[in-house]
C-alpha positions as CSV (number, residue, x, y, z in Angstrom):
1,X,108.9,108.9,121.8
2,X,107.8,110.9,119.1
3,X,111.3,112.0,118.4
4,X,112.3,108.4,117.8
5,X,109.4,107.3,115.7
6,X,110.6,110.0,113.1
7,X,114.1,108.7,113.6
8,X,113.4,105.3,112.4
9,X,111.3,106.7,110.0
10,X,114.3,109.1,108.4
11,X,116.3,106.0,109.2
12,X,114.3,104.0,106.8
13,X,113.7,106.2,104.0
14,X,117.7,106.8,104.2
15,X,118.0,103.3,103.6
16,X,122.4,103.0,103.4
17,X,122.7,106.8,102.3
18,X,126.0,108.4,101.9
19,X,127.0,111.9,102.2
20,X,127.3,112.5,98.5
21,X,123.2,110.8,98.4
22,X,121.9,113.2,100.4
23,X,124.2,116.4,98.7
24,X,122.7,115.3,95.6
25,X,119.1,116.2,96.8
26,X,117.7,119.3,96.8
27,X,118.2,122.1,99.2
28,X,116.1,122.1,102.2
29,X,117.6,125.3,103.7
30,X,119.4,128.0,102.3
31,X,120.6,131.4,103.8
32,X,123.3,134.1,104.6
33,X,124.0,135.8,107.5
34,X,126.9,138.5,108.8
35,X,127.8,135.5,111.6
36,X,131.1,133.8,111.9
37,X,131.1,130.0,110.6
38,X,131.7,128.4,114.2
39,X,128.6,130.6,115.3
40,X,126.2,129.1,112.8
41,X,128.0,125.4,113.1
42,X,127.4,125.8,116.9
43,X,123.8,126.7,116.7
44,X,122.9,124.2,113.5
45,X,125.4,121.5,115.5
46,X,122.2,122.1,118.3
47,X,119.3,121.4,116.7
48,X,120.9,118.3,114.5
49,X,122.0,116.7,118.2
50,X,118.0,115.1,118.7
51,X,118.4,112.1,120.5
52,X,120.8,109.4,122.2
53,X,121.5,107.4,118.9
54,X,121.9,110.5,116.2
55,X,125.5,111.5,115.8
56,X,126.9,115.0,114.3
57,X,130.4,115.0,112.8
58,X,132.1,117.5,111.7
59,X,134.4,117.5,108.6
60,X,136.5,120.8,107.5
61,X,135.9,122.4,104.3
62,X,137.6,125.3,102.1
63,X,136.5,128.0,103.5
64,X,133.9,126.4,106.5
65,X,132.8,123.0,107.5
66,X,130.4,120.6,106.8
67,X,128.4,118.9,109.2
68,X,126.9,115.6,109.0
69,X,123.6,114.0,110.8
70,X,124.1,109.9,111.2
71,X,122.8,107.2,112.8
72,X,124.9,104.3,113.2
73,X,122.6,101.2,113.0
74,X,122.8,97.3,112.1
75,X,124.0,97.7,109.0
76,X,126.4,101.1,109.0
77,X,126.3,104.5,109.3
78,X,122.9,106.0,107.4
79,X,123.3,110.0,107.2
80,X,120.5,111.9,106.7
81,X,121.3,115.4,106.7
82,X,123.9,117.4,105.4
83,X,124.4,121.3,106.6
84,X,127.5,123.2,104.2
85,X,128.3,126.3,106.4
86,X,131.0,128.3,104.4
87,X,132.2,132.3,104.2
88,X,131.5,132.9,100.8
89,X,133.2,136.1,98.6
90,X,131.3,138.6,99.7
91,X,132.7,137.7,103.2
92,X,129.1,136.6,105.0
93,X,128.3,133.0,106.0
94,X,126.3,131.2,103.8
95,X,124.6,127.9,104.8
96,X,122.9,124.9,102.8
97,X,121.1,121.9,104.4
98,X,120.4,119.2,102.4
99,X,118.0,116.3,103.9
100,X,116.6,112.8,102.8
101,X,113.0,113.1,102.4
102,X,110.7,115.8,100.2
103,X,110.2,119.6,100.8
104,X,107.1,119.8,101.7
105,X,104.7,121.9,98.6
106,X,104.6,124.9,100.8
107,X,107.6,125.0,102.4
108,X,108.6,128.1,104.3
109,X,112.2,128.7,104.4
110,X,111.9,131.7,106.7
111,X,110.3,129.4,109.5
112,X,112.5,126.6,109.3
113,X,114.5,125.8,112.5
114,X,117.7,126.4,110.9
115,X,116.8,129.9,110.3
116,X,117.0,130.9,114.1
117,X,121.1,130.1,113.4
118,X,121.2,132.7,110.5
């Protein structure tokens, strides 16, 4: 129940948002890790998969994928979060989740749910 209520309310914020809306917010999560990309796209693929009507797509990139967080309601496809897993230079796996909404003020990176994938 509860999951659903804050699905129609990410839903409504979202209004008709596009991939390239919610990349242009700021980051919500950022971190590295020594994991391999599938690894960290597995485990993120997990905790973005919340309920009957969300939808995760998966869409290669350079050097990773991105994944994409949707709900397909009355009028289209709203995404709502946006998680950039790539191998970066230094040859670790860097990830960037970007999400409609605000950061909460005191944000803690380190406990975010996305974190347990790093």
């Amino acid at each position: 129940m509860k999951l659903g209520v804050v699905i129609a309310a990410c839903v409504t914020l979202a209004g008709c948002m596009s991939v390239q809306d919610v990349r242009s917010r700021p980051v919500m999560f950022s971190g590295s890790s020594p994991k391999a990309v599938n690894d960290i796209a597995a485990c993120v693929t997990l905790i973005l998969q919340s309920g009957k009507a969300v939808m995760v797509t998966a869409t290669p990139l350079k050097n990773g994928v991105s994944l994409t967080q949707s709900v397909n309601g009355q009028f289209g496809n709203t995404v709502f979060t946006v998680a950039d897993i790539e191998t970066v230079s230094s040859g670790e796996t860097s990830a960037r989740v970007y999400a409609v909404g605000r950061v909460p003020k005191n944000f803690d990176p380190g406990k975010s749910r996305f974190a347990t994938c790093m």
